[in-house]
C-alpha positions in Angstrom: -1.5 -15.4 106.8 -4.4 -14.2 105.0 -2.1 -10.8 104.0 0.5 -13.0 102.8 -1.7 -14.7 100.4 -3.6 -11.2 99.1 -0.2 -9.6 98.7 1.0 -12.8 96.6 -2.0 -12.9 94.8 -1.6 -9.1 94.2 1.2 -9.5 93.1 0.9 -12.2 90.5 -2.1 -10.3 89.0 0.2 -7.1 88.5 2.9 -9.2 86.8 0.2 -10.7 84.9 -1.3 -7.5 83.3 2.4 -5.9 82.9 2.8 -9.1 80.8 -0.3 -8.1 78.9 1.2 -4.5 78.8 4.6 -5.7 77.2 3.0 -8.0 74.6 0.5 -5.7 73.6 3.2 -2.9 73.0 5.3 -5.5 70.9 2.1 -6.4 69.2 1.5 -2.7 68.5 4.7 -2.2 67.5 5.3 -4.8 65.0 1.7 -3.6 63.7 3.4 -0.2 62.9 6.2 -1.4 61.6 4.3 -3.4 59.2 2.1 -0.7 58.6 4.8 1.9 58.4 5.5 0.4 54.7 2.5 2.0 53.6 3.2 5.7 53.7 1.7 8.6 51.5 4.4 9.1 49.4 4.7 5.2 48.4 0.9 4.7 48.0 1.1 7.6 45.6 4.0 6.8 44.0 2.1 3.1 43.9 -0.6 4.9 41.8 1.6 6.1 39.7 2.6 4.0 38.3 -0.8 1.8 38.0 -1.6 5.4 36.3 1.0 5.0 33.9 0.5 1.4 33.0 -2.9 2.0 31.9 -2.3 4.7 30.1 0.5 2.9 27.8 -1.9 -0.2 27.6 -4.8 2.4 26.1 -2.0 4.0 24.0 -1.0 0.7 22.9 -4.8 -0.4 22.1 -5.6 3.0 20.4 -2.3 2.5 18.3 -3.2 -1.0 16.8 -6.9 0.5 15.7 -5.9 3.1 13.9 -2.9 1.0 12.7 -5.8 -1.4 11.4 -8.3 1.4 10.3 -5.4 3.0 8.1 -4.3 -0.6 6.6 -8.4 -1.1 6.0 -8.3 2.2 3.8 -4.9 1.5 2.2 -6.7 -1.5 1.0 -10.0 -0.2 0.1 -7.7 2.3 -2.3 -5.3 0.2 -3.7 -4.6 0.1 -7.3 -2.8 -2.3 -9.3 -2.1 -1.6 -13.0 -1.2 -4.0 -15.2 -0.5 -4.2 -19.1 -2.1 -6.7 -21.1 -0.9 -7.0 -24.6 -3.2 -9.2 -27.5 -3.5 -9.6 -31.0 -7.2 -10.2 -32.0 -10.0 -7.7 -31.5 -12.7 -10.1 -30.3 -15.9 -7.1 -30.2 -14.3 -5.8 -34.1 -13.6 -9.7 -34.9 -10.5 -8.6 -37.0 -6.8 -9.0 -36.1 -5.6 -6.3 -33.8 -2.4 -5.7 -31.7 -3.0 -3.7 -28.3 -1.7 -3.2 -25.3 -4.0 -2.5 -22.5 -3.4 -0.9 -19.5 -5.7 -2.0 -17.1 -6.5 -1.3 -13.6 -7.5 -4.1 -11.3 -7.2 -3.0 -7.9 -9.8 -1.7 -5.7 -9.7 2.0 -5.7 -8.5 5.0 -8.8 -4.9 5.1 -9.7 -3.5 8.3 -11.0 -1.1 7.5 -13.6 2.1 9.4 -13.6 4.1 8.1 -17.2 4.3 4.9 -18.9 7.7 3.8 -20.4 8.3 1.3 -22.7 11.7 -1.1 -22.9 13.1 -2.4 -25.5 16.6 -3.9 -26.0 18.0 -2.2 -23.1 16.6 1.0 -23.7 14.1 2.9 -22.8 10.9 5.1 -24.7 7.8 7.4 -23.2 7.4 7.7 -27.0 5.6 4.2 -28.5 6.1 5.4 -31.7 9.8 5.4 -30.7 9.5 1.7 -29.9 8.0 0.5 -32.8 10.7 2.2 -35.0 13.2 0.5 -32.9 11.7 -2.8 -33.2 9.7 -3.3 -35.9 9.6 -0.2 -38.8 9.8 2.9 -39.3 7.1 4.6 -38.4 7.3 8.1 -40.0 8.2 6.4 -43.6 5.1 4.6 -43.0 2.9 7.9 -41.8 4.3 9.3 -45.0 3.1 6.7 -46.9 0.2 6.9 -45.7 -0.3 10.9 -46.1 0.7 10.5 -49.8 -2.0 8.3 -50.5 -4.8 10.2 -48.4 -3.4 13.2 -50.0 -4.3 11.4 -53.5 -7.6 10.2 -52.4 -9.3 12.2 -50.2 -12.7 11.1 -49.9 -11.7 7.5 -48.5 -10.1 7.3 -44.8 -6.8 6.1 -45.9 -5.3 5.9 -42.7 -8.7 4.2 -40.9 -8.9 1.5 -44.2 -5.0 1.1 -44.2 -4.0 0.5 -40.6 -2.5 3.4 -38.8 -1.1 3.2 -35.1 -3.8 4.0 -32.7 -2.1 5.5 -28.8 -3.8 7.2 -26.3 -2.1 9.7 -23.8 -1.6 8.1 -20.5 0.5 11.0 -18.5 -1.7 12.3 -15.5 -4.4 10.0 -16.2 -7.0 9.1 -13.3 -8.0 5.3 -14.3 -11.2 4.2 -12.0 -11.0 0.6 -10.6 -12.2 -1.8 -12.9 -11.4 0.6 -16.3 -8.9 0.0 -18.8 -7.3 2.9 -21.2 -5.6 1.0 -24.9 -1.8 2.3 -25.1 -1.4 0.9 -28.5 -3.5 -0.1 -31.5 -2.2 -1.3 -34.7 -5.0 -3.8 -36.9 -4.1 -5.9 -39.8 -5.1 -4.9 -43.4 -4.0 -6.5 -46.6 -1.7 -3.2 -46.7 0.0 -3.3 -43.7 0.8 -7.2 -43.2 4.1 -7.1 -43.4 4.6 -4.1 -40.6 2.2 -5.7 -38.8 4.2 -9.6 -38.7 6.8 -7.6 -37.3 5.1 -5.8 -34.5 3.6 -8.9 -33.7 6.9 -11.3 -33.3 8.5 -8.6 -30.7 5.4 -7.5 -29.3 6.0 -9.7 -25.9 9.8 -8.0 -26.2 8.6 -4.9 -25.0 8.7 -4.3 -21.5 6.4 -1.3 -19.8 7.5 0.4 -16.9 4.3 2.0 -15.3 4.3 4.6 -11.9 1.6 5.6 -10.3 -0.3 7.1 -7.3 -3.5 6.1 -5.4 -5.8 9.2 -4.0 -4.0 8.9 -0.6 -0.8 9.5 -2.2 0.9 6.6 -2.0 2.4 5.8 -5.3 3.9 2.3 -7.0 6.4 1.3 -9.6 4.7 -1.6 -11.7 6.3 -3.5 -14.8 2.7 -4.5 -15.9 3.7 -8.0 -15.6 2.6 -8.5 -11.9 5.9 -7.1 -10.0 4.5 -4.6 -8.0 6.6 -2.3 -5.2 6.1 1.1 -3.3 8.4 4.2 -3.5 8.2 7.7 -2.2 7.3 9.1 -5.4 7.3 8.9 -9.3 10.4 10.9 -11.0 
C-alpha cells in the first residue's frame, strides 16, 4: 500500500515539474519572439534614422539664423532714395527751384543714373527737360554769355540765374545726405523762365536706380514706389 501511494505521489510530482518545464519553454519562447524584433540591424537602422532627424532639425534651425542674420544686415544697409522737389531756399531766403535727391534709408546707396520724364519721354540730360518743358535752355546760356562777355567784372550768370546740376552717375550718397539735381533761383531777369519751370516742375517724373554695398540694387521713382531688380541697365 504504502508503494502505491509513493509511486502516485511520484508520479504527480513528475507531471507537475514537466508542467513547469512546458510553461517555462512557452514563456521563453514568446520572450524570444518578442525580443527577436529587436535585432542589430533594426536598432541601427532605428538610429538612423533618429540620426537623421536631428540632423535636418539642426539644418533647419541653422537655416532660419542665418536667414534672420542676413535679413538683419539687408536692413541695416538699406537705402531708399527719394526726390524732393521745392521752390524756396529757406537757409538763402530767396525763391529757388530744386530738386533734391535724398537718401533716407539706413545704410550708403551707390547711385547708378537718374532719368527724368517728361510727357512720355525720357532725359539723363536735365538740361534736356527743361528745354522740353519750359525754355530753351541754350538761347538762354547764350544770353547769358553775351552779357558776361560785355561785362566781365560782375558774375552775370551768379546775379542773373543760371541752372545749377550736379552729376549724379556713380555717386556713393551716405544715409542721411542729400546731393541737389537741379537749381534754378528767381531774379528780376529770369522771372518769366522761371514761372515756367515752376508750373511743370511736379510734371517731371525721375526715374532713380541704385545699389546698396551688398549689391543689391532698386528701381525708385523718387516718389515712394520702391522695387528690387537684378541690376541697373
Amino acid at each position: 500500500m504504502d508503494n502505491q501511494q509513493q509511486d502516485a505521489s511520484c508520479s504527480t510530482v513528475k507531471s507537475e515539474q514537466d508542467s513547469n518545464v512546458e510553461e517555462q519553454t512557452k514563456t521563453t519562447q514568446q520572450n524570444t519572439q518578442r525580443n527577436g524584433w529587436f535585432t542589430n540591424e533594426r536598432l541601427n537602422l532605428f538610429l538612423a534614422l533618429c540620426a537623421i532627424i536631428i540632423s535636418a532639425a539642426s539644418f533647419y534651425a541653422t537655416y532660419l539664423q542665418a536667414s534672420a542674420a542676413e535679413r538683419q544686415v539687408k536692413a541695416a544697409t538699406w537705402p531708399w532714395l527719394e526726390v524732393m522737389t521745392g521752390n524756396f531756399n529757406e537757409e538763402k531766403n530767396q525763391s529757388e527751384i530744386t530738386f533734391v535727391l535724398t537718401n533716407s534709408g539706413s545704410g550708403p546707396a551707390i547711385v547708378k543714373y537718374v532719368k527724368y520724364h517728361y510727357n512720355d519721354q525720357s532725359y539723363l540730360d536735365i538740361y534736356k527737360v527743361i528745354s522740353a518743358c519750359c525754355f530753351d535752355t541754350q538761347a538762354y546760356e547764350t544770353q547769358l554769355q553775351t552779357l558776361q562777355d560785355n561785362s566781365p567784372d560782375i558774375n552775370i550768370f551768379e546775379a542773373f540765374g543760371w541752372i545749377m546740376t550736379s552729376a549724379s552717375d556713380n555717386r556713393l550718397l551716405a544715409s542721411g545726405s542729400k546731393l541737389k539735381l537741379f537749381g534754378f533761383k528767381q531774379t528780376g531777369f529770369n522771372e518769366t523762365q522761371w514761372d515756367k519751370v515752376n508750373d511743370q516742375r511736379f510734371n517731371i517724373k525721375t526715374e532713380i536706380c541704385y545699389c546698396s554695398l551688398l549689391e543689391q540694387c532698386y528701381l525708385s521713382d523718387g516718389r515712394g514706389d520702391v522695387r528690387e531688380i537684378q541690376h541697373c541697365e
